[in-house]
Backbone as CSV, one residue per row, in Angstrom:
resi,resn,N_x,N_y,N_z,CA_x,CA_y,CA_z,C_x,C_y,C_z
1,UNK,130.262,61.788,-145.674,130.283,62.628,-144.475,129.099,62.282,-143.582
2,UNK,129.022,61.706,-141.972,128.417,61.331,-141.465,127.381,63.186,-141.201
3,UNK,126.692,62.743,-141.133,125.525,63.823,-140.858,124.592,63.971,-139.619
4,UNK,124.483,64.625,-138.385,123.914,64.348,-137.142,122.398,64.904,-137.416
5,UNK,121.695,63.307,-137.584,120.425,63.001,-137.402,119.070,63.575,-136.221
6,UNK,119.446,63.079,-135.192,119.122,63.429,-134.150,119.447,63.641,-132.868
7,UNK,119.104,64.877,-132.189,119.713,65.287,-130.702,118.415,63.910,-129.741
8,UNK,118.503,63.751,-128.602,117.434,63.221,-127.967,117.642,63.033,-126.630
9,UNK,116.582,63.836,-126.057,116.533,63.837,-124.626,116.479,63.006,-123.599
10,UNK,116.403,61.634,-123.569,116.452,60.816,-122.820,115.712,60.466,-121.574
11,UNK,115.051,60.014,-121.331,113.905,60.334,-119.708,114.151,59.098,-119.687
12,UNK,114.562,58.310,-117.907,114.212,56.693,-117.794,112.588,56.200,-117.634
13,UNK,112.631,55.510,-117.833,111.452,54.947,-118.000,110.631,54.877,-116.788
14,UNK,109.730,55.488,-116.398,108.825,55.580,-115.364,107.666,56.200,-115.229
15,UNK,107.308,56.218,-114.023,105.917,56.828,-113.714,106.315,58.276,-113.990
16,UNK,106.758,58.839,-113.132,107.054,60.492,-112.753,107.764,60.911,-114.326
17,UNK,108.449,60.475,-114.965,109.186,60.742,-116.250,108.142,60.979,-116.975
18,UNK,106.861,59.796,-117.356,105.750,60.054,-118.010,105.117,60.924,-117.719
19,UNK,104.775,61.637,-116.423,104.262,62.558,-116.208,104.863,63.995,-116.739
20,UNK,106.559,63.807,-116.660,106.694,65.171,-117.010,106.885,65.429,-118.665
21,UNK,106.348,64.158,-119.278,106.457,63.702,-120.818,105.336,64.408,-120.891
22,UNK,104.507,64.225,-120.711,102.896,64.685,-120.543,102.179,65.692,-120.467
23,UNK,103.069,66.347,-119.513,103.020,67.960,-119.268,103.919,68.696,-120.230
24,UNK,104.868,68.386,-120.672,105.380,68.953,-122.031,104.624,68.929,-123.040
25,UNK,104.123,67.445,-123.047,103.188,67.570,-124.778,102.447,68.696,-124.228
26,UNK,101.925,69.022,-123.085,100.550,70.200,-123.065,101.254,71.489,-123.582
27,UNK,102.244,71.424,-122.710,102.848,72.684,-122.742,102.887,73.131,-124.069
28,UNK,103.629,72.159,-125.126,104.086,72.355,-126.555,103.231,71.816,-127.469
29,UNK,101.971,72.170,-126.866,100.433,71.897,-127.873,100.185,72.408,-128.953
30,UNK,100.401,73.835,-129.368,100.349,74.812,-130.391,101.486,75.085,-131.016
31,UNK,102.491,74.028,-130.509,103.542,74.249,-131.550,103.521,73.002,-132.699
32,UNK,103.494,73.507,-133.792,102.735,72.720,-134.842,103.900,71.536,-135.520
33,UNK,104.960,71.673,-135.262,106.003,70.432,-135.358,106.151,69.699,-134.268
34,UNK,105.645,69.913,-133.109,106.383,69.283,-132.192,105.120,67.714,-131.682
35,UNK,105.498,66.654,-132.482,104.395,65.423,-133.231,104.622,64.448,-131.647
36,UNK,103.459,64.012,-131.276,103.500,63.243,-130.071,103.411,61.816,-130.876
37,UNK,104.457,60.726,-130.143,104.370,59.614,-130.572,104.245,58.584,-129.668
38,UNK,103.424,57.505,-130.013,103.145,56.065,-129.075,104.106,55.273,-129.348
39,UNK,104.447,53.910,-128.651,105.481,53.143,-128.765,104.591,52.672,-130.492
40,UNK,106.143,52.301,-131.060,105.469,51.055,-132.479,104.445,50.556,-132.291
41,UNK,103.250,50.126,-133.191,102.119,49.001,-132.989,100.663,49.747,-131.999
42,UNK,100.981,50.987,-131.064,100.345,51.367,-130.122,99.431,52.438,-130.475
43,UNK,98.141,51.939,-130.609,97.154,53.069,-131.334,96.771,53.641,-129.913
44,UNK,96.771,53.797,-128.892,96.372,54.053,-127.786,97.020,54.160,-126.930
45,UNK,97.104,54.928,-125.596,97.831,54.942,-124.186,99.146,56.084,-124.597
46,UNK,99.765,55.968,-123.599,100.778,56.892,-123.463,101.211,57.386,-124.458
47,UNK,102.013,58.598,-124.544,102.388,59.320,-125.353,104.447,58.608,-125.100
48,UNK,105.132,58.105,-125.867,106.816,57.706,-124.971,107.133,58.741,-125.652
49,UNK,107.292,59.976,-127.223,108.368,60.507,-127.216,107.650,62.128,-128.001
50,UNK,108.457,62.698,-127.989,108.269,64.451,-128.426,108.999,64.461,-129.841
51,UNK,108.920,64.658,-131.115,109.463,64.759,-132.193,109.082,65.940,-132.693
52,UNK,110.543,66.978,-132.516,110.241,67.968,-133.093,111.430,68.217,-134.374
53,UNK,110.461,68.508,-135.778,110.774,68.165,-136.438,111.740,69.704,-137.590
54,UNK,112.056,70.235,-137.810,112.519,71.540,-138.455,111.532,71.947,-139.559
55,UNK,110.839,72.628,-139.542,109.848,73.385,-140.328,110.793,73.612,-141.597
56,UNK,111.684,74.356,-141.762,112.138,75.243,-143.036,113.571,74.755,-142.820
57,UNK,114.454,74.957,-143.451,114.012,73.948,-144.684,113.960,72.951,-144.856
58,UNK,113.040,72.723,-146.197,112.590,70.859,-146.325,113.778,69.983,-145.955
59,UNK,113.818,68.956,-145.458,114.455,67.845,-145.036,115.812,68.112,-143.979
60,UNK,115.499,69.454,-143.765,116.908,70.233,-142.537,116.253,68.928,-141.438
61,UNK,118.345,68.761,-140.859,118.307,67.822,-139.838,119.205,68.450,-139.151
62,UNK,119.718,68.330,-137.110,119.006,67.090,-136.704,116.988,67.137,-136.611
63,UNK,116.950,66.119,-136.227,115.380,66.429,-135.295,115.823,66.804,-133.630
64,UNK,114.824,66.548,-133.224,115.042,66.558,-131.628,113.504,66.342,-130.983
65,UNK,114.588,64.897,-129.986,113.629,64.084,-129.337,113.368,64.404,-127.808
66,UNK,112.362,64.143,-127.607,112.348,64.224,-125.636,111.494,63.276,-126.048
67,UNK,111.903,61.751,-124.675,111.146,60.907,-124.536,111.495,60.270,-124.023
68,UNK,110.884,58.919,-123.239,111.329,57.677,-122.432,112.479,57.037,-123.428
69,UNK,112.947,55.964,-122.438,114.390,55.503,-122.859,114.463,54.495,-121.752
70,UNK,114.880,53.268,-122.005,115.392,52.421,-121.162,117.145,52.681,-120.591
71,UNK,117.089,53.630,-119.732,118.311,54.514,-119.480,118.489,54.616,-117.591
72,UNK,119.369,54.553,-117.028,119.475,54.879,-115.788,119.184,56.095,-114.845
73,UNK,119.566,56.966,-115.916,119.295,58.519,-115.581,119.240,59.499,-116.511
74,UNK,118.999,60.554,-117.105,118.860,61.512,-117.691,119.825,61.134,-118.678
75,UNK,119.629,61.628,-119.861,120.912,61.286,-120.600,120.512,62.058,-122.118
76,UNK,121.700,62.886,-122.725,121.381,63.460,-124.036,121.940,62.370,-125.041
77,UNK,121.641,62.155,-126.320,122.475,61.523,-127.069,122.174,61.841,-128.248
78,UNK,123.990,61.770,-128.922,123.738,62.987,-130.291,123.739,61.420,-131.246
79,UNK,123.035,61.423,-132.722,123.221,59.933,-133.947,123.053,61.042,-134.926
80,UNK,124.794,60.270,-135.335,125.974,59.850,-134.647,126.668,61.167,-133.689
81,UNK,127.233,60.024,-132.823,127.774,61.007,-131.875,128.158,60.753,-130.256
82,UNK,128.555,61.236,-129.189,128.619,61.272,-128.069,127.489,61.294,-127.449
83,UNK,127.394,61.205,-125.842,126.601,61.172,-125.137,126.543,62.173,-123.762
84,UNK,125.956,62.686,-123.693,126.266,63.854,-122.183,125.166,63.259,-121.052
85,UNK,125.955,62.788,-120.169,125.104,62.410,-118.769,124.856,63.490,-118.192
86,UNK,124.620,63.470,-116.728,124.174,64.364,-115.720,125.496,64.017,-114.879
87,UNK,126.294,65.776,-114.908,127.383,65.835,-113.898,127.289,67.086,-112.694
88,UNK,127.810,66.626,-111.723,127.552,67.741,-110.783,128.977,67.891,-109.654
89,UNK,129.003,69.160,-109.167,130.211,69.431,-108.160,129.799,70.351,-106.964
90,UNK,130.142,69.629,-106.217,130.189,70.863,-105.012,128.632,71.118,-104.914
91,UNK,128.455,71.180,-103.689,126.731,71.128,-103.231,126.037,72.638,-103.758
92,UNK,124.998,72.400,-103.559,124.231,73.084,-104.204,123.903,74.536,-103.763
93,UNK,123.643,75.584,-104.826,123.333,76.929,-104.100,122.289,77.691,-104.461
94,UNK,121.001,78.061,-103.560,119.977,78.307,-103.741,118.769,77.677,-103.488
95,UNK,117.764,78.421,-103.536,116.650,77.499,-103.037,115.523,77.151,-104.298
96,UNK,114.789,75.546,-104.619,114.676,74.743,-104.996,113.698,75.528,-106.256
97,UNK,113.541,74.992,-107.729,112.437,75.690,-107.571,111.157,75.803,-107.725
98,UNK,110.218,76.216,-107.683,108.703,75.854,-107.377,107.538,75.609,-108.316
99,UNK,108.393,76.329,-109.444,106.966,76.052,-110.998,107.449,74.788,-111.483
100,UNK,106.541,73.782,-111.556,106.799,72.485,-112.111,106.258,72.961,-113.720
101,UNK,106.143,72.007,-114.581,105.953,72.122,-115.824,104.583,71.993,-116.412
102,UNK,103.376,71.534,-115.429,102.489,71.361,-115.450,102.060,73.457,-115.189
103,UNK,102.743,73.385,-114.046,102.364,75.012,-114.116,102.274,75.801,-115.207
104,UNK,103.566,75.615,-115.882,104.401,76.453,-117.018,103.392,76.077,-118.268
105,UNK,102.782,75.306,-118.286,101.617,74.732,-119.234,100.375,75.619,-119.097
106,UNK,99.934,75.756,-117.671,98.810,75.866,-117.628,98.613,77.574,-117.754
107,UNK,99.937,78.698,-117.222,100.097,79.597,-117.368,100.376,80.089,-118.501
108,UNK,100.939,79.457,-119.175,101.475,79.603,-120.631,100.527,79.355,-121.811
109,UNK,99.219,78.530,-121.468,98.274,78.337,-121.923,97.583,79.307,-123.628
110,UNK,98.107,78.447,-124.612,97.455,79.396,-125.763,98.597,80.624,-126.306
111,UNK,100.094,80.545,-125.389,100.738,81.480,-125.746,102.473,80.813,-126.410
112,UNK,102.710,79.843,-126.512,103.808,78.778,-127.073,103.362,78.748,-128.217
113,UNK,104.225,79.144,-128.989,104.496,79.078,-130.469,105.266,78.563,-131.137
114,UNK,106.348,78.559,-130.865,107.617,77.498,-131.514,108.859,77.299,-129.731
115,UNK,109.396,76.058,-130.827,110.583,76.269,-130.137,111.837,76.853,-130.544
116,UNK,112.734,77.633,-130.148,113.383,78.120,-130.699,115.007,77.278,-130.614
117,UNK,115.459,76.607,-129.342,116.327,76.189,-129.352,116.492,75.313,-128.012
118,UNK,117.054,74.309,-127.884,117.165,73.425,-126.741,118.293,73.650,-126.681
119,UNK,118.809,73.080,-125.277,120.694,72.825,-124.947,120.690,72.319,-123.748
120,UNK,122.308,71.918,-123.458,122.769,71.868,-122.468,123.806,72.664,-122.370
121,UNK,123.949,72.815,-120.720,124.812,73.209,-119.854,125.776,72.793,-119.206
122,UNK,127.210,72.498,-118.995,127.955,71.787,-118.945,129.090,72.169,-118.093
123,UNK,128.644,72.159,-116.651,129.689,72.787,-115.713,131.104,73.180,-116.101
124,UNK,132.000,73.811,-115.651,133.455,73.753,-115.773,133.964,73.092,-115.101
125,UNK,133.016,73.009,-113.649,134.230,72.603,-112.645,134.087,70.988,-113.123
126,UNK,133.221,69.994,-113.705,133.259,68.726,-114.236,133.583,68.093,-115.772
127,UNK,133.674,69.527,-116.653,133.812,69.180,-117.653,135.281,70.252,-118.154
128,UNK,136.501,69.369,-118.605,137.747,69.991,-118.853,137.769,70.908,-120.018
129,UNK,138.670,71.691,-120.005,138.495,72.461,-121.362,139.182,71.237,-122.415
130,UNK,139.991,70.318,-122.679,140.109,69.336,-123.271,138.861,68.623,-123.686
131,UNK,138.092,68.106,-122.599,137.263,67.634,-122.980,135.929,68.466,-123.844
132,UNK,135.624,69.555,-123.782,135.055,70.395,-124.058,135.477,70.790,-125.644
133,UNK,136.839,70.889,-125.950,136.966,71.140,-127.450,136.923,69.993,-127.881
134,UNK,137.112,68.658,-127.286,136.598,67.478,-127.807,135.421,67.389,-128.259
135,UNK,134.604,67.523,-127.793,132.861,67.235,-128.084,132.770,68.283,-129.056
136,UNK,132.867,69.726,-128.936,133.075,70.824,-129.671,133.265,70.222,-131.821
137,UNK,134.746,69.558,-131.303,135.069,69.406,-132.736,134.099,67.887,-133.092
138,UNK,133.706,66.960,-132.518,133.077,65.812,-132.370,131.289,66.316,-133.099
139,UNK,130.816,67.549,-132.718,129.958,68.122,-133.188,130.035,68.563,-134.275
140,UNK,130.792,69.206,-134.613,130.753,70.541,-135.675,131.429,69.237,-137.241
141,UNK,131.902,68.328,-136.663,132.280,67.506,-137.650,131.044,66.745,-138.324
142,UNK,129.840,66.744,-137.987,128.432,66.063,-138.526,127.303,67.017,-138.709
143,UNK,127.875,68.654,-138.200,126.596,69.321,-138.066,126.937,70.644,-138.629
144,UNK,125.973,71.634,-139.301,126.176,73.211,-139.351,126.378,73.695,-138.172
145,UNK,127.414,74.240,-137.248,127.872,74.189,-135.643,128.399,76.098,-136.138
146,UNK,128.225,76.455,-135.403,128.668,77.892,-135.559,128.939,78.533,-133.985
147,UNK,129.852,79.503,-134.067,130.263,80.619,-132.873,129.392,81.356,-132.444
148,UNK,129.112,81.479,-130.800,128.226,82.605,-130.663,129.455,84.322,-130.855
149,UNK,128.818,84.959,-131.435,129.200,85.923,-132.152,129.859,86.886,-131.370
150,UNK,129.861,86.997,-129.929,130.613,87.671,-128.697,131.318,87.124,-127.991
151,UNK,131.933,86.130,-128.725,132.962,84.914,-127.518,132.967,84.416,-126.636
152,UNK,131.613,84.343,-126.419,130.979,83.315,-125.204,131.163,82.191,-125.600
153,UNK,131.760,80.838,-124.739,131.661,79.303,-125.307,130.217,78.775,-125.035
154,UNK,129.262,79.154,-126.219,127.577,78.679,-126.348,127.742,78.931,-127.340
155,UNK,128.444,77.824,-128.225,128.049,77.381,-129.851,126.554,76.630,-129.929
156,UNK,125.900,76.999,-131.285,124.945,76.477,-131.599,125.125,75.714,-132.861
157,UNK,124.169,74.599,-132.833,124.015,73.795,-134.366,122.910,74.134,-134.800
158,UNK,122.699,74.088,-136.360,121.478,75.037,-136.752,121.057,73.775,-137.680
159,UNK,119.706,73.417,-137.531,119.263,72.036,-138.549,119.898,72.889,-140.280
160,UNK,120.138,72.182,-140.729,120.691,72.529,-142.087,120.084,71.039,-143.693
161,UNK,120.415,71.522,-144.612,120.124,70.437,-145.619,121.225,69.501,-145.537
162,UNK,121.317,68.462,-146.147,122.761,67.651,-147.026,123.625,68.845,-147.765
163,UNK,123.014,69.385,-148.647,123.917,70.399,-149.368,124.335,71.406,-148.348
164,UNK,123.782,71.802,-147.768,124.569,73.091,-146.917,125.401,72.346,-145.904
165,UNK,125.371,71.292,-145.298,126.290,70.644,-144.465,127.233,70.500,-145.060
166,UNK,127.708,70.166,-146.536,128.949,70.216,-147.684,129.524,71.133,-147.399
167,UNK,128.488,72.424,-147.530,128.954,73.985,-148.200,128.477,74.618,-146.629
168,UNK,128.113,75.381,-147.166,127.236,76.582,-146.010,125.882,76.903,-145.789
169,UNK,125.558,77.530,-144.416,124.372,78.194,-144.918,124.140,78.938,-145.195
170,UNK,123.533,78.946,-146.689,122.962,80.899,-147.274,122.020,81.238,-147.505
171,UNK,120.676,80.018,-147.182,119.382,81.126,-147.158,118.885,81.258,-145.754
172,UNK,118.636,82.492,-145.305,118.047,82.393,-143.898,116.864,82.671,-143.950
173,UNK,116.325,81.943,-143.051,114.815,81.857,-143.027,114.241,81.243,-141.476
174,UNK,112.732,81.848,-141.440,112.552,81.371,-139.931,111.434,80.247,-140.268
175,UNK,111.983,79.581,-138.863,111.424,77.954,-139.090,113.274,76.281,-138.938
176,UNK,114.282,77.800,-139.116,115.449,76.133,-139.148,115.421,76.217,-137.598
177,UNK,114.447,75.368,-136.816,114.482,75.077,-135.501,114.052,73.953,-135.101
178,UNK,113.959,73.135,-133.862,114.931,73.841,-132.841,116.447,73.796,-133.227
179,UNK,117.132,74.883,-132.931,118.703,74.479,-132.778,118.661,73.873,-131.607
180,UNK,120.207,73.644,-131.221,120.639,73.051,-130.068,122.056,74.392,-129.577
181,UNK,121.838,74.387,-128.548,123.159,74.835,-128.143,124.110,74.378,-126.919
182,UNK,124.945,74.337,-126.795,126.053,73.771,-126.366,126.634,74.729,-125.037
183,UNK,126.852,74.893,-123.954,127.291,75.702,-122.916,128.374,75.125,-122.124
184,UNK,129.301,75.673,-122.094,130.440,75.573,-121.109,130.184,76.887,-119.887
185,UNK,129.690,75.951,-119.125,129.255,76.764,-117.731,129.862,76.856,-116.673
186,UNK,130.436,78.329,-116.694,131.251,78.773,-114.985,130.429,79.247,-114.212
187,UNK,129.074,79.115,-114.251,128.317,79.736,-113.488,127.608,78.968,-112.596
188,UNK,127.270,77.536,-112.980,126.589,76.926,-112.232,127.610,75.389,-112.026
189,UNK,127.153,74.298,-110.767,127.887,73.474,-111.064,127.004,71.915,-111.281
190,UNK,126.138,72.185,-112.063,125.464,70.749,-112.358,125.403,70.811,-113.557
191,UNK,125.240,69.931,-114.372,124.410,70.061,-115.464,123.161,70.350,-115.735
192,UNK,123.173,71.251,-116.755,121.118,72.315,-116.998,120.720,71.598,-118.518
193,UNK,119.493,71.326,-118.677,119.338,70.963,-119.592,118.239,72.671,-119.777
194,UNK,118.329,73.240,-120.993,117.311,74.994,-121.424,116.222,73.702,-122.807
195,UNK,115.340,74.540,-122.358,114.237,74.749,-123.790,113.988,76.347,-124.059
196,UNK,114.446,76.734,-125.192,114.022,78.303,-125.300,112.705,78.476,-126.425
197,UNK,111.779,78.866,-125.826,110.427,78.970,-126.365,109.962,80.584,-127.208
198,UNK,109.724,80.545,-128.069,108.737,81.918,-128.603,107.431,81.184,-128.455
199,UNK,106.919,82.743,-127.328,105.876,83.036,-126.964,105.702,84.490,-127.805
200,UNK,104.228,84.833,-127.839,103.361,85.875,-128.195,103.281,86.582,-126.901
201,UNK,104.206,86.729,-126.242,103.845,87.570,-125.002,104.984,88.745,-124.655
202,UNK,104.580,89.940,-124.103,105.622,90.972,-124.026,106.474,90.963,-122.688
203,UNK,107.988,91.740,-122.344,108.531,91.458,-121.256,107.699,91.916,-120.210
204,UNK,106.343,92.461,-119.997,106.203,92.583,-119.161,105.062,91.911,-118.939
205,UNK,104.507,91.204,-119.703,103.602,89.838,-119.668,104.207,89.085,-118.711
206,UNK,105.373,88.492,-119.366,105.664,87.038,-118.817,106.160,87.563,-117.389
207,UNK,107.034,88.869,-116.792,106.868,89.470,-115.409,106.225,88.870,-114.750
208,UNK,104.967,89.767,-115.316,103.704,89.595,-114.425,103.222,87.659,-113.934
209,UNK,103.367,86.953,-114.803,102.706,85.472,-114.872,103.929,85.119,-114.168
210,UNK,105.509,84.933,-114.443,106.574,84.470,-113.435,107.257,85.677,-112.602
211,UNK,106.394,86.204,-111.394,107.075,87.178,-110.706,108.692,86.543,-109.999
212,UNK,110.014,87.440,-109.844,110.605,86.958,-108.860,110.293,85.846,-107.424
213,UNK,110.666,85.020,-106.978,111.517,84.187,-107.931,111.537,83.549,-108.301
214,UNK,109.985,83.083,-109.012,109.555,81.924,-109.706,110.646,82.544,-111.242
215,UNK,110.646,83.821,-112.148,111.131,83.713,-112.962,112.418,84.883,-112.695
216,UNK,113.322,84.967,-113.473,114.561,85.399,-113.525,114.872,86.348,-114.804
217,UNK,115.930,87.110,-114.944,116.397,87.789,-115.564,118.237,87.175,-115.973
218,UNK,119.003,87.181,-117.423,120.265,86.998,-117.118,120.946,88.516,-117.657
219,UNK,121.613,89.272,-116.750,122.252,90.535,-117.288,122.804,90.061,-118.939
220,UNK,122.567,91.511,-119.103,122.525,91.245,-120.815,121.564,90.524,-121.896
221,UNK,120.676,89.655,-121.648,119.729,88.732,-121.664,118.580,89.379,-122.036
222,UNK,118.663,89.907,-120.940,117.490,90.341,-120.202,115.938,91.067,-121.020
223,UNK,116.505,91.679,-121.958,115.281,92.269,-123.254,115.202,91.274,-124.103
224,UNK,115.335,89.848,-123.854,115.535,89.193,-124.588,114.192,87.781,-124.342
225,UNK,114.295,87.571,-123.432,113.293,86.016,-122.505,113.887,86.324,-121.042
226,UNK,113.230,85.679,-120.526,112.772,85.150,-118.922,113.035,83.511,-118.914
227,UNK,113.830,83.650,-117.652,114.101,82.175,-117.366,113.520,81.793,-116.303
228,UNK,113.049,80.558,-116.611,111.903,79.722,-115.615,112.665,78.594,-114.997
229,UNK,113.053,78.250,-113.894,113.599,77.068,-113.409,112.342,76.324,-113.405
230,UNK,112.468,75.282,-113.957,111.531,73.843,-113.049,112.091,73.091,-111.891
231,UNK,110.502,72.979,-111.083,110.971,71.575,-110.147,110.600,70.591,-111.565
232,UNK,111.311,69.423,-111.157,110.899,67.922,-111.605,111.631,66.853,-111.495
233,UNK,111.535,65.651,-111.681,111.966,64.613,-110.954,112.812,64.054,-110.721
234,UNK,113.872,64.762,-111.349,115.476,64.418,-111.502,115.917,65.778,-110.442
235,UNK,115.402,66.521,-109.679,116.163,67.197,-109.060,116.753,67.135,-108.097
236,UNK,117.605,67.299,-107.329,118.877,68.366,-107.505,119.687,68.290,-108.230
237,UNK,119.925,66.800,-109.156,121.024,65.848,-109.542,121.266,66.858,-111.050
238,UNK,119.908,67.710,-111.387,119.918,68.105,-112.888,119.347,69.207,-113.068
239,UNK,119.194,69.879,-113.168,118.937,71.721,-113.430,117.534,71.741,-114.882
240,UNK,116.868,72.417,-114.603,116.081,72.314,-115.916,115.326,73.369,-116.360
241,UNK,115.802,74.404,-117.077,114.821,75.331,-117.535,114.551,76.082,-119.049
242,UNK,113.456,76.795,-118.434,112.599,77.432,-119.577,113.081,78.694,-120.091
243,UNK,113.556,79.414,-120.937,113.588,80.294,-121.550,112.627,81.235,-122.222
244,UNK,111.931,81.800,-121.827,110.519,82.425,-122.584,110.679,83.288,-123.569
245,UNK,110.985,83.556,-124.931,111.139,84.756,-125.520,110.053,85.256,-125.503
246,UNK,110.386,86.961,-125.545,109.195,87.810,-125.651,108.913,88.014,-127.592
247,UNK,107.569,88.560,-126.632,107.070,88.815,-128.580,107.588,89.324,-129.357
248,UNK,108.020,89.101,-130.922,109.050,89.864,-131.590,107.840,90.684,-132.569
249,UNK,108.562,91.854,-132.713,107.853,93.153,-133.515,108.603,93.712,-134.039
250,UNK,107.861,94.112,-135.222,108.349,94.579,-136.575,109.021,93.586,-137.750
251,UNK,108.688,92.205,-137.716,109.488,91.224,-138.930,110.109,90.410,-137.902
252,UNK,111.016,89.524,-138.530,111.693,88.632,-138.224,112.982,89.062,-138.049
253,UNK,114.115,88.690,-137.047,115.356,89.470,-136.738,115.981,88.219,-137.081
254,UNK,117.498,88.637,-137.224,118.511,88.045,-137.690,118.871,86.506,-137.030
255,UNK,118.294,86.876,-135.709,118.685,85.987,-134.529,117.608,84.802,-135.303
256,UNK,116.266,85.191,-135.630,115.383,84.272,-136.094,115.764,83.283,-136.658
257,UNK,116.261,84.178,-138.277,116.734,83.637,-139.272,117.701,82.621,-139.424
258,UNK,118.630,83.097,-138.210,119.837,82.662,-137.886,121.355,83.349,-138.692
259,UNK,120.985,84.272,-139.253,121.767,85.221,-140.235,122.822,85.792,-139.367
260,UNK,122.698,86.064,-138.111,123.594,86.768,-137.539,124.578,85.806,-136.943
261,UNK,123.970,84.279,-136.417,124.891,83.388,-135.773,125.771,83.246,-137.411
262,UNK,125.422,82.826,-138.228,126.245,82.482,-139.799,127.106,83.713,-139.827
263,UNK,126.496,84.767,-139.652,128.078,85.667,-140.730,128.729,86.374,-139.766
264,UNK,128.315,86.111,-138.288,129.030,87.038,-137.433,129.649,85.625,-136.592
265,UNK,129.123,84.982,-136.192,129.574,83.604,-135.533,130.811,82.839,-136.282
266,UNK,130.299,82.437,-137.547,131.200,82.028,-138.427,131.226,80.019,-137.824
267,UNK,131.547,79.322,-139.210,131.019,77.744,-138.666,132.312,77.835,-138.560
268,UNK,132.003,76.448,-137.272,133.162,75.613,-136.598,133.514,74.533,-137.226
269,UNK,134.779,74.027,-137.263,135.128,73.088,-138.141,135.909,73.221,-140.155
């Protein structure tokens, strides 16, 4: 049974790409898996890729990469697996937006703790529902892939062992991160690439640091994280944002664990 290794973010190779390589490592400084790497042979100079690796449990895969790539444009790619470019329809709505990632670093400063989950976003009006249960079953065939639990199409893959990719997952625990999640989007018409972050900060922290309309609210969401659009260098062509969770109190919740996507979600495939 082929097994999906790694998700990886793709950046072409350049000046401005390195820069926003750069400002991520800052950003994701205190998160203690997320390992900065030089090209092979290179004890020095640039940082080309982000390896973040799954804390709990031992040897849970995929990983997940952000890094340069000898690539044309933005590009996700699942090993083994498909590939998701940058698609877009129908011009654009809204105005641009203004916290670059260097910001989101410098504000965020000392308060990034893990990552909790990356994804993409995947218009409707460019991506078919055919094509969509394609990739769907194309996923869930190499990975622990599960239902979001209210029938929204935003399945997630949860890093898992060899043995639980056989079977199931049954111990929950916090640390199987980042997931990835998957979005079939009627809401927007480009492709979004999300990073969803736990922060140590409360909803009315991160308010205050991303007022309207640097940061956002999604109904229903909303007691949940703050969404940060970035400017950066692929824009308009590509959507890109931050997810902030607020501080969690009293233990670890299901959502952590991932206990609630498993027995209420139920795996795909």
């Amino acid at each position: 049974m082929d097994r999906l290794g790694e998700i990886a973010f793709r950046l072409p190779r350049t000046p401005a790409a390195q820069t926003f390589l750069d400002q991520l490592r800052t950003l994701l400084a205190e998160v203690p898996y997320a390992e900065p790497l030089r090209p092979p042979g290179a004890a020095e100079g640039p940082v080309e890729r982000l390896v973040l690796t799954p804390p709990r449990p031992d040897g849970a895969r995929p990983l997940t990469v952000i890094g340069l790539a000898d690539v044309p444009a933005p590009v996700v790619t699942f090993d083994p697996g498909p590939s998701l470019g940058v698609e877009g329809a129908g011009p654009l709505a809204g105005p641009a937006p203004t916290v670059d990632v260097a910001d989101l670093a410098r504000r965020l400063a000392g308060h990034v703790r893990r990552v909790d989950h990356t994804g993409v976003n995947l218009p409707v009006a460019t991506t078919s529902s055919e094509a969509w249960r394609g990739l769907v079953r194309a996923l869930a065939a190499t990975s622990t892939m599960y239902r979001y639990p209210t029938g929204e199409e935003w399945p997630f893959v949860l890093p898992s062992t060899p043995a639980e990719l056989r079977a199931d997952i049954r111990n929950f625990v916090v640390g199987r991160e980042p997931r990835f999640e998957l979005v079939h989007d009627a809401w927007h018409d480009r492709t979004e690439w999300q990073f969803a972050l736990w922060t140590d900060l409360t909803r009315a922290e991160l308010a205050e640091l991303f007022p309207e309309p640097e940061g956002l609210t999604f109904p229903g969401l909303d007691d949940i994280f703050r969404v940060v659009p970035v400017h950066h260098p692929w824009w308009p062509e590509l959507g890109i944002r931050f997810d902030l969770c607020y501080r969690v109190v009293g233990g670890p919740s299901d959502w952590e664990t991932g206990e609630w996507l498993v027995t209420a979600g139920g795996r795909i495939g």
